[in-house]
Every structure is written in structure tokens, then in C-alpha cells.
C-alpha positions in Angstrom: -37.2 -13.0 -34.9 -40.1 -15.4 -35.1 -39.8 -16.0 -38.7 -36.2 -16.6 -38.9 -36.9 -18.9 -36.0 -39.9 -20.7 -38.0 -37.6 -20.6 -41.3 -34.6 -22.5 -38.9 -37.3 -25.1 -37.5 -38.6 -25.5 -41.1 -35.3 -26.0 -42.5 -34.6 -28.6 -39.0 -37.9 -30.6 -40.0 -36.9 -31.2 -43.6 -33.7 -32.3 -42.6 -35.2 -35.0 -40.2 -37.1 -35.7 -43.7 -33.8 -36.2 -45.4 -32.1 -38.5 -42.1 -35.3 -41.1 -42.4 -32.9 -42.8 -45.7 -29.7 -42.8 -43.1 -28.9 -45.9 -41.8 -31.0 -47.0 -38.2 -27.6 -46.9 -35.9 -27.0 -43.5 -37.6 -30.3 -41.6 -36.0 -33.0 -42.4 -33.2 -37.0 -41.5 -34.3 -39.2 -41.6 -32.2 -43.5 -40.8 -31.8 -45.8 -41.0 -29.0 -48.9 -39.6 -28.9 -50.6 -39.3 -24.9 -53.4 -37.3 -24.2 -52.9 -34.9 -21.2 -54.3 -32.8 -18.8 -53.6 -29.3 -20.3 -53.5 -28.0 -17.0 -50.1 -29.3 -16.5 -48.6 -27.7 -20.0 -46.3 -25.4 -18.0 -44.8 -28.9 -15.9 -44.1 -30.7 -18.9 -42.8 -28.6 -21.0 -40.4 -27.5 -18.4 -39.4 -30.8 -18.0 -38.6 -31.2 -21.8 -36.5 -28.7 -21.5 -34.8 -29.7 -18.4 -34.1 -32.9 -20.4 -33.1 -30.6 -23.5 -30.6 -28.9 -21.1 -29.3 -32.0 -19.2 -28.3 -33.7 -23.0 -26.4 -31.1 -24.2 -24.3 -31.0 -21.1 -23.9 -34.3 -21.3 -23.4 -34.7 -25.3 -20.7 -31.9 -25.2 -18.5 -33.1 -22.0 -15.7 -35.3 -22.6 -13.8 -37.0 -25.8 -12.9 -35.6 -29.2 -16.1 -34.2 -31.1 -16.5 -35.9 -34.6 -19.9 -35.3 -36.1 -22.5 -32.8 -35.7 -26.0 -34.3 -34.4 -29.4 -32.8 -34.4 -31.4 -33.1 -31.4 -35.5 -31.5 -32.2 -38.4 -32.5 -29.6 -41.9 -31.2 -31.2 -44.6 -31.5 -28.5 -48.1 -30.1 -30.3 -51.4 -30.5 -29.7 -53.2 -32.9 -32.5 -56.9 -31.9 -31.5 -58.6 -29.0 -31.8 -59.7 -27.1 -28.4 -63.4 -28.9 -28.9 -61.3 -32.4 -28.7 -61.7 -33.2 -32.9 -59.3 -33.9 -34.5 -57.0 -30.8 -35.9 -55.8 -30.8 -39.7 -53.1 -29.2 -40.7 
């Protein structure tokens, strides 16, 4: 299970790739980078997938469905436990 669900968010990714040549009104990127208080991992990633949750109800309710969108959230650590930078 954990490589076809690697391969899927692979396959995901390189899409995004593809979508940066798409027209602006036709996709929404976006990157922040915050540092965080590790502690409160659990908290926020439950709240990303609150949010997660709370658009697709909304995105699938109502009207005639046209067009099938993409939504991906990556939230990963860029430093390395000893606060360097990680390379990937």
C-alpha cells in the first residue's frame, strides 16, 4: 500500500509540474514556509485535514460538475532534526 500510495503522490506532484504552464485563473499555487513548534504537529495537521475535509464538501455540493480539479497540501519539514538545513 505505501508504494502505490507514494507512486499516486508522485504521479500528483508531476502533474502540479505540468499545471505551472496553465493559465493563472486556471490553478491557485501557493508556498509558505513558517517554522513551528513541533510539539503542536498532531494540531495542525489535524487541522489541514479538517480543512481538506471541509473543501471537498463544499467543492462537491451544488451545480452541474464540469471539470475535474486537483487539490494536494504538502506540509514537510525543510530542516534536519539538528535545525540545518535538509537536502533532498
Amino acid at each position: 500500500p505505501y508504494s502505490a500510495v507514494k507512486m499516486n503522490h508522485t504521479q500528483v506532484l508531476t502533474k502540479a509540474i505540468s499545471a505551472l504552464d496553465d493559465e493563472p485563473g486556471e490553478r491557485d499555487f501557493a508556498s509558505m514556509y513558517v517554522a513551528i513548534d513541533t510539539s503542536r504537529l498532531p494540531e495542525l495537521k489535524a487541522w489541514i485535514k479538517e480543512f481538506r475535509d471541509k473543501f471537498c464538501l463544499r467543492a462537491g455540493t451544488g451545480g452541474d460538475k464540469d471539470a475535474v480539479y486537483c487539490l494536494a497540501t504538502q506540509f514537510f519539514q525543510l530542516t534536519s532534526p539538528d535545525g540545518a538545513r535538509r537536502s533532498r
